[in-house]
NULUM-134638 format. One line per 10 residues: number of its first residue (from 0); their letters; for each residue z, y, x of C-alpha. Coordinates in steps of 0.2 Angstrom, whole numbers, plus 5000, padded with zeros to 4 digits. Example, Ala and Ser with C-alpha at 12.3 -4.5 7.8 and 13.67 -1.06 7.14 Angstrom:
residues 2
0 = as = 5039,4978,5062 ~ 5036,4995,5068
This chain:
residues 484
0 = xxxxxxxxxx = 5225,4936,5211 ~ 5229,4940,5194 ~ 5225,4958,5195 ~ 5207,4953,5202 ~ 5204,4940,5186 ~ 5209,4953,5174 ~ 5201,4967,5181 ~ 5183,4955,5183 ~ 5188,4948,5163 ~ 5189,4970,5161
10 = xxxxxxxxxx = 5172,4973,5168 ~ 5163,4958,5160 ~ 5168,4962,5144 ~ 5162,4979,5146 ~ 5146,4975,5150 ~ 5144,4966,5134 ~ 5147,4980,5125 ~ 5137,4991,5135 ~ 5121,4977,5134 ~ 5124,4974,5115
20 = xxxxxxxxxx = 5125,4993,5110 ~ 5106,4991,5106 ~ 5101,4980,5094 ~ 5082,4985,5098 ~ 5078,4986,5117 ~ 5057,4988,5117 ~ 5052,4996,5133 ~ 5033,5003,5133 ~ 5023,5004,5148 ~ 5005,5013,5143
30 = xxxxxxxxxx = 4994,5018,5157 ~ 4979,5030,5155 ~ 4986,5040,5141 ~ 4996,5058,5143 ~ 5000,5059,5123 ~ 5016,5063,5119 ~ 5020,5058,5103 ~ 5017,5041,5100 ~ 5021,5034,5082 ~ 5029,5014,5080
40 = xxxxxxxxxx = 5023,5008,5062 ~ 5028,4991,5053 ~ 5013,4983,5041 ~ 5018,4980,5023 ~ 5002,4972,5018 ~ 4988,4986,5014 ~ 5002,4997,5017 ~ 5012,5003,5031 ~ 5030,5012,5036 ~ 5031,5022,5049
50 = xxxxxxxxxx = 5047,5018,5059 ~ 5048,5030,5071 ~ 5039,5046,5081 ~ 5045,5043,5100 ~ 5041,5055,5113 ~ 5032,5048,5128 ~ 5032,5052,5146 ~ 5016,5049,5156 ~ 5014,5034,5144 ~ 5031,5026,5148
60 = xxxxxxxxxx = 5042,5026,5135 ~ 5059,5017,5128 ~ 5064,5013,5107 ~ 5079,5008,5104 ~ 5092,5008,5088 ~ 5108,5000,5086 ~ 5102,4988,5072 ~ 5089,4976,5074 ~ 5072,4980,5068 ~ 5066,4967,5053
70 = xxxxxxxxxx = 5055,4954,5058 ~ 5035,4956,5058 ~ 5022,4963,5064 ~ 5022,4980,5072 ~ 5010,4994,5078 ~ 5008,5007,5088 ~ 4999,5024,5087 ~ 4993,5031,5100 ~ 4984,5048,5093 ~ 4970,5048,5092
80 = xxxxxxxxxx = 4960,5035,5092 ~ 4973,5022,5100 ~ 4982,5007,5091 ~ 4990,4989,5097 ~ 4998,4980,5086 ~ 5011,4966,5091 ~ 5026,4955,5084 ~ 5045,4959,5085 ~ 5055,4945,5080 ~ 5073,4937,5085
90 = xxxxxxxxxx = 5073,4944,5103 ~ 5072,4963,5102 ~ 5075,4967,5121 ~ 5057,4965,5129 ~ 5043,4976,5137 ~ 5027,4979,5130 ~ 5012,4986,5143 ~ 4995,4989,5141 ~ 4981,5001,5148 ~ 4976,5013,5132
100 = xxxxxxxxxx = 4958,5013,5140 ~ 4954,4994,5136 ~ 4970,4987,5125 ~ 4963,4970,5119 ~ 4962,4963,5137 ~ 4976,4971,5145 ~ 4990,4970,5133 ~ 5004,4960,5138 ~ 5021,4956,5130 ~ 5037,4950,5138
110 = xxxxxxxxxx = 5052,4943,5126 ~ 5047,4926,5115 ~ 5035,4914,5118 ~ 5025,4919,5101 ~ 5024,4938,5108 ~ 5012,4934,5119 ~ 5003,4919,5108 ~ 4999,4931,5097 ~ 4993,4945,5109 ~ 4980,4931,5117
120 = xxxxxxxxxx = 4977,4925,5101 ~ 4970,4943,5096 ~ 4958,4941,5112 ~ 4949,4928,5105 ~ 4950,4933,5087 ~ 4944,4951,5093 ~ 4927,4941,5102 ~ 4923,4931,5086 ~ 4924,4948,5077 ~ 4911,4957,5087
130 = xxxxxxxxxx = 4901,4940,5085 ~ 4903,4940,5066 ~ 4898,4959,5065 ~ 4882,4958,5075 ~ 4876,4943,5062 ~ 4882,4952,5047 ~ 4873,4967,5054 ~ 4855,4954,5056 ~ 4858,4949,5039 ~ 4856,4968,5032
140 = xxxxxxxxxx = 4841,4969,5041 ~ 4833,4954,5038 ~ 4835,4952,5020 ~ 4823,4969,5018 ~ 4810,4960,5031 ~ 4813,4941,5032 ~ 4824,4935,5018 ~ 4821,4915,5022 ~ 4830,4920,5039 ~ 4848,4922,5028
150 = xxxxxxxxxx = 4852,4903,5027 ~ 4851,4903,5047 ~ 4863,4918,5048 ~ 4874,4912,5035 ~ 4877,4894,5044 ~ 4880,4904,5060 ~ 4893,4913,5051 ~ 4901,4898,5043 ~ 4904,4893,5062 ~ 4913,4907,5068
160 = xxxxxxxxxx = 4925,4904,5052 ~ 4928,4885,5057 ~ 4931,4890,5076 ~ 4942,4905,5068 ~ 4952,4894,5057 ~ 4952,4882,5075 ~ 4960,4894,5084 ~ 4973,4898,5070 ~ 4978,4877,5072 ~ 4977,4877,5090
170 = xxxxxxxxxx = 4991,4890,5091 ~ 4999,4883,5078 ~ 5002,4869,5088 ~ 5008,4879,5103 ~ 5027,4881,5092 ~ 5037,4877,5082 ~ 5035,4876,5062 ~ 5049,4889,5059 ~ 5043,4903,5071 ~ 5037,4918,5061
180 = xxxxxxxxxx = 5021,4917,5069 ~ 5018,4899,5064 ~ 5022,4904,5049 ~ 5009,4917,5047 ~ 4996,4907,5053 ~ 4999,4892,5040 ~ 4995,4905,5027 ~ 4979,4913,5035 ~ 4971,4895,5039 ~ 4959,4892,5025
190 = xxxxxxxxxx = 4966,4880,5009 ~ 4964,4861,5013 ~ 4962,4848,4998 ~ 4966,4831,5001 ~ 4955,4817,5001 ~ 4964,4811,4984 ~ 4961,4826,4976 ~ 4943,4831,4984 ~ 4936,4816,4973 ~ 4938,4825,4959
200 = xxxxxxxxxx = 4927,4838,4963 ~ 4913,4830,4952 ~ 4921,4817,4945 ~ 4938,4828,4935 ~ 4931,4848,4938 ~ 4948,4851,4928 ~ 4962,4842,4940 ~ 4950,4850,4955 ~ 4956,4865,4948 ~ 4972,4863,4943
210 = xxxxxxxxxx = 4977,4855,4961 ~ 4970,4872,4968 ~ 4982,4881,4957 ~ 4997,4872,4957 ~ 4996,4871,4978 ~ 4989,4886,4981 ~ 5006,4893,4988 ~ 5013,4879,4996 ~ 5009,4886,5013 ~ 5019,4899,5010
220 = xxxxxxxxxx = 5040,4898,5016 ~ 5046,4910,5001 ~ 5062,4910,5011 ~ 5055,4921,5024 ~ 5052,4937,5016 ~ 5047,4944,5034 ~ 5031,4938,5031 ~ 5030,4953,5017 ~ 5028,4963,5036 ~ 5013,4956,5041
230 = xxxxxxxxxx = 4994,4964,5039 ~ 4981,4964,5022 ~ 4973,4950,5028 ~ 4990,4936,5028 ~ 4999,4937,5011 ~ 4992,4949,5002 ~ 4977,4944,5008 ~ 4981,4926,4999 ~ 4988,4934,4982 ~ 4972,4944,4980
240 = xxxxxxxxxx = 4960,4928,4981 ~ 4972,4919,4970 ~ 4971,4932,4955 ~ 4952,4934,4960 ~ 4949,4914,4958 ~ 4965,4909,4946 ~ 4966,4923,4936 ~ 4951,4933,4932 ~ 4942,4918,4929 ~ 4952,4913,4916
250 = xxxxxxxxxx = 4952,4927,4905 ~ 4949,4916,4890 ~ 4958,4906,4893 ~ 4977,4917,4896 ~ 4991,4906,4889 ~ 4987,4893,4902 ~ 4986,4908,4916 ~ 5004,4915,4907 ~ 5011,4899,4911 ~ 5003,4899,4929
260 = xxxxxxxxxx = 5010,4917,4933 ~ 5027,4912,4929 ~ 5026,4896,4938 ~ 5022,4907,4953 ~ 5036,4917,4951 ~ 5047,4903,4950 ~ 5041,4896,4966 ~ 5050,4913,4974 ~ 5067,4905,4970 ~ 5073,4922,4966
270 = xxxxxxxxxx = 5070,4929,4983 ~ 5070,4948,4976 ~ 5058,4953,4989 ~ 5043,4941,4985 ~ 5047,4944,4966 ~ 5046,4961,4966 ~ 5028,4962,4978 ~ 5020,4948,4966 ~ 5024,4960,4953 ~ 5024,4977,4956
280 = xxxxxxxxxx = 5003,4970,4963 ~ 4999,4963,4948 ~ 5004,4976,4935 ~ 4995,4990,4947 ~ 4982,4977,4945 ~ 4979,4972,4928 ~ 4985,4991,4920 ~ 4967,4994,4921 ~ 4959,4979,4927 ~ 4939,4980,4926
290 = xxxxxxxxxx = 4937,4965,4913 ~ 4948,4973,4901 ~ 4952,4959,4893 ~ 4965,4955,4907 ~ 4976,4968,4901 ~ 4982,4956,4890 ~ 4992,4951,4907 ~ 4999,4966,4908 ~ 5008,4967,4894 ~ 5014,4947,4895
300 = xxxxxxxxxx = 5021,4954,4913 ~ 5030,4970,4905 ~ 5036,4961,4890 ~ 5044,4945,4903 ~ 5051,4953,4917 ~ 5052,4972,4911 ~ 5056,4975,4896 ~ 5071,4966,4890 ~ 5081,4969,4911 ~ 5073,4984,4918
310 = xxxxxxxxxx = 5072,4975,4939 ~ 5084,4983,4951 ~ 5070,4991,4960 ~ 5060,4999,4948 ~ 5066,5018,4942 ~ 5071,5025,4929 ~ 5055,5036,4927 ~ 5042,5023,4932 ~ 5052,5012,4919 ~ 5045,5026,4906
320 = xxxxxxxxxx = 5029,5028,4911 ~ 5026,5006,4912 ~ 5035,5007,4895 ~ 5023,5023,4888 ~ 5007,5011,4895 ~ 5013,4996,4886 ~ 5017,5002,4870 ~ 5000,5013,4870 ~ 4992,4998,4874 ~ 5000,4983,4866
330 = xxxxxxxxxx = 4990,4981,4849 ~ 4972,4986,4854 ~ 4971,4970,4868 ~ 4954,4963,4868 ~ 4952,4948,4861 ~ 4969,4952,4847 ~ 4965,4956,4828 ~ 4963,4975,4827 ~ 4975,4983,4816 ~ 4968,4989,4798
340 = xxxxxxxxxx = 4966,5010,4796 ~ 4965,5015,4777 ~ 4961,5033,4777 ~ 4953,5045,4767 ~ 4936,5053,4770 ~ 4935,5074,4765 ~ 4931,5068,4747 ~ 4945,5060,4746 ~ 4940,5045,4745 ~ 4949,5029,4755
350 = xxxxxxxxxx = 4940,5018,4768 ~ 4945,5004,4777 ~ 4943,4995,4792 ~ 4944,4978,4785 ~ 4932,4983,4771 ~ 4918,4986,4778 ~ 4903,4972,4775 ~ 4895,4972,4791 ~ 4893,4961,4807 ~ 4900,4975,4820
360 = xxxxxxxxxx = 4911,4989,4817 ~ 4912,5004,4829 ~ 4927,5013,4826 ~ 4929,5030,4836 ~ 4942,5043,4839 ~ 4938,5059,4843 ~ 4942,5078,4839 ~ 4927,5091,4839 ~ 4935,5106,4847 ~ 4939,5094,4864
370 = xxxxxxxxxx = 4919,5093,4873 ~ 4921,5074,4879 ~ 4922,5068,4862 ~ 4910,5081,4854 ~ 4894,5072,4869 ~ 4903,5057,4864 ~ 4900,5058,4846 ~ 4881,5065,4847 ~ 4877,5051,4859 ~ 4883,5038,4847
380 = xxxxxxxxxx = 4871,5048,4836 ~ 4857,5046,4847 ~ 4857,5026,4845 ~ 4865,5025,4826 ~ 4851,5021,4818 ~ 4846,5009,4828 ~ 4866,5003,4826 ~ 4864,5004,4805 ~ 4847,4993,4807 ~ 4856,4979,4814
390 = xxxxxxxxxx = 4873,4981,4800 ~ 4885,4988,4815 ~ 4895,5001,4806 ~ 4902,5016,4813 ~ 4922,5021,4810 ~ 4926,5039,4814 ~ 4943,5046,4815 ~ 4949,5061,4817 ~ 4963,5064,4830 ~ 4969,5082,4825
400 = xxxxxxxxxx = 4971,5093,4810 ~ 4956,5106,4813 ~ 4949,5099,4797 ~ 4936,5114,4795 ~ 4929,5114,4811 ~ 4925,5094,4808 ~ 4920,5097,4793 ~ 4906,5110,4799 ~ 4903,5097,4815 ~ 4899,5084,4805
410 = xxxxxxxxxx = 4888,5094,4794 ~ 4877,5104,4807 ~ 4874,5085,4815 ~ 4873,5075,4801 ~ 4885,5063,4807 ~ 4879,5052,4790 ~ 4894,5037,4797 ~ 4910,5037,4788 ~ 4921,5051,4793 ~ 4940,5050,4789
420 = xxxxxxxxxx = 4957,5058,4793 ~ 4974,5053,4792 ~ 4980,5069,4781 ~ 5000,5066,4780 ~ 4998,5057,4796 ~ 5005,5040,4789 ~ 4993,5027,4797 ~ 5002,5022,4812 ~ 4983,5026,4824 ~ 4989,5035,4838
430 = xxxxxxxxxx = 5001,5019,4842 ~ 4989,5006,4835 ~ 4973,5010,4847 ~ 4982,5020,4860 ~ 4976,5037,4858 ~ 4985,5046,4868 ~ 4969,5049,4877 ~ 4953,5054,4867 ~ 4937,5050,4865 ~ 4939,5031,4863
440 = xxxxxxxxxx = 4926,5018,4856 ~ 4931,5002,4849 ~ 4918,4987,4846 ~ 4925,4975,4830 ~ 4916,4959,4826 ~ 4913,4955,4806 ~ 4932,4945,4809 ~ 4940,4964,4817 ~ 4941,4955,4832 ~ 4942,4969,4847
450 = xxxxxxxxxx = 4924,4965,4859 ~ 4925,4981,4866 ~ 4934,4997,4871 ~ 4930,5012,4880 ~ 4912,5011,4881 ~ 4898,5020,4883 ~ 4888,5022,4867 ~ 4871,5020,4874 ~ 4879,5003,4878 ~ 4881,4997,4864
460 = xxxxxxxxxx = 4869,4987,4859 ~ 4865,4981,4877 ~ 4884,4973,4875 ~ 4882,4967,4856 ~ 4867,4956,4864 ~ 4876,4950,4876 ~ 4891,4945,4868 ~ 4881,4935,4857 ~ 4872,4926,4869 ~ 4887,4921,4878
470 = xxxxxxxxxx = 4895,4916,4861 ~ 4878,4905,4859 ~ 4880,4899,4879 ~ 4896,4901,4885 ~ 4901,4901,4905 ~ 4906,4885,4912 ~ 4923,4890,4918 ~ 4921,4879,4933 ~ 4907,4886,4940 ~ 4912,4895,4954
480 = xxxx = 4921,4879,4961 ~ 4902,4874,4964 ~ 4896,4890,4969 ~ 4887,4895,4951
């Protein structure tokens, strides 16, 4: 009787070992295909990793791996025009099986409850889609034809959004709050403000705004950093709009976005993961953002979290090339006091920056042997005298040492602006306005106050207008709360 209880004890445990050998079990079952090769991918917001390349049999195919795969959402590729994407989360031991002909209505997933939520959720997702699509394509037509049809259109489309974000609770509602696929719909639902703080919409624009920022993120479980694994459209989706809105809005006003960065940092709670995705988006971002007065953000990020601790993650070479950028760009921010050039023309005669007695002041780098700054320097030409009638003055300095061939470029176009040259290289310019890269135009107001850099001469004046008129009527930086 022993010998039978030891022998059954034998066999169970055996089995244990043989059913826990994978920790990845996921069994395809694709009909209507005879691709080999079929690819399992992992989303990492815009991005993706490919996981695996796993050979296929008549569609039927099985992955596994000893360790467990990390929880998100996954896809498959089936080449070429094929794809399905589904969760993995806690249980990694289930079947997947679709017909590769029609996938939306035909997939189905065995394993946890929110597998097969969010594959019926895609069904009725994918139907709102082809709605939303037909409208936006009626709203391309009709705006050429029938404009006064537009309002119609837009208020269907407003529909579709609120039955979308309907869909998004009713599933919600279908688990638990700490399932992953809970959690990825809190984020996607649209933001809700309070009734409290929806009064003060009109009434305190400013606390509006602040509630938007300092909530913003609440709907996001900074402990899960699974739900980095997830598509564009769920994180990074919400990180975008908040530096669209929260951010770039605000780009005179930075201190108070400085301390709103850090405050979102903070709300990571040191989760490496989420910290290093904020920032690794927002230096790609703001190293050349398209209001180029939000670099200024770039070198608070560098200068905080950069400079003083290089982060774990961030090598040794991409450490010199962010610190190259910073340094090149640190000192000519728009919006920061310029930095004073005293430099002598060929008569040997000294000019500076500061000096000048005139309202603007261009000041240009440029060499006459390289042809981009050469057109550069004849275009400003062509609008300089229009430049001089309105006291803008122009700044030239030369970035090399091929003094005769300026000398004789400048003569043959009678550049008639100051020209100048840093002889015994002594002036500091190349770190100053960043000129590791030539041509380069700066635009100084009378205070040398940096307006402008890297612009086209023949806009120019079109931006000096415009500058002044916002300076005479600035933007209410509220107004895209009230859709201004």
């Amino acid at each position: 009787m022993n010998n039978i209880k030891i022998k059954i004890f034998f066999s169970i445990c055996l089995f244990s070992i043989f059913y826990n050998t994978y920790g990845t079990n996921i069994e395809f079952d694709i009909s209507n295909t005879t691709e080999k090769n079929i690819y399992l991918c992992m989303y990492k917001g815009p991005d993706f990793e490919i996981i695996d390349t796993i050979f296929s049999e008549n569609g039927k195919f099985i992955y596994t791996r000893e360790q467990s795969l990390p929880h998100g959402v996954y896809f498959v590729v089936i080449p070429p025009h094929t794809r399905f994407d589904f969760i993995i989360a806690e249980n990694q031991d289930f079947t997947i099986k679709l017909n590769a002909g029609n996938v939306t209505e035909t997939i189905e997933s065995t394993g946890e409850k929110q597998y097969s939520l969010f594959l019926e959720m895609q069904k009725e997702i994918a139907n709102l889609n082809k709605a939303r699509s037909l409208l936006n394509m009626e709203k391309e037509v009709f705006k050429r034809i029938k404009s006064d049809t537009l309002p119609v259109i837009n208020k269907r489309i407003d529909s579709i959004n609120i039955i979308q974000s309907d869909i998004y609770k009713k599933y919600r509602n279908m688990m638990a709050p700490d399932i992953f696929f809970n959690k990825m719909l809190k984020i996607m639902e649209p933001f809700e403000i309070p009734d409290s703080a929806e009064k003060l919409k009109y009434k305190d624009p400013y606390l509006y705004f602040r509630y938007y920022i300092d909530h913003y993120f609440d709907r996001v479980d900074f402990s899960d950093s699974y739900l980095l694994n997830t598509p564009q459209f769920v994180f990074h989706r919400l990180l975008e709009d908040y530096c669209q809105y929260f951010i770039n809005n605000r780009a005179n006003n930075l201190d108070e976005v400085y301390k709103d960065i850090d405050n979102l940092i903070a709300k990571t709670n040191n989760n490496l993961s989420y910290r290093k995705y904020i920032l690794n988006y927002m230096i790609a971002k703001y190293e050349a953002p398209e209001n180029l007065k939000l670099e200024a953000i770039f070198i608070y990020l560098y200068r905080k979290y950069y400079m003083v601790e290089k982060p774990e993650w961030v090598s040794n070479q991409a450490y010199e090339i962010l610190k190259f950028r910073a340094e090149a760009m640190q000192y000519n921010i728009i919006g920061s006091t310029a930095k004073d050039l005293r430099l002598t023309d060929i008569n040997g005669t000294y000019h500076s920056i500061y000096e000048l007695p005139s309202n603007y002041k261009i000041i240009l780098f440029w060499e006459p042997d390289c042809d981009f700054c050469s057109d550069m320097a004849l275009e400003l030409k062509d609008v300089y005298e229009t430049l001089e009638a309105e006291n803008v003055a122009v700044f030239a300095v030369l970035t090399n040492t091929d003094i005769d061939i300026w000398t004789d470029f400048i003569n043959e176009n009678e550049l008639n602006w100051i020209n100048v040259y840093d002889p015994d290289n002594s002036s500091n310019y190349e770190t100053y306005y960043g000129t590791y890269k030539t041509p380069r135009i700066y635009i100084l107001d009378q205070n040398n106050i940096i307006l402008a850099k890297d612009i086209k001469p023949g806009s120019i004046t079109n931006f000096i207008k415009h500058h002044e008129t916002s300076v005479s009527d600035p933007k209410d930086p509220f107004g895209f709360i009230f859709d201004k």
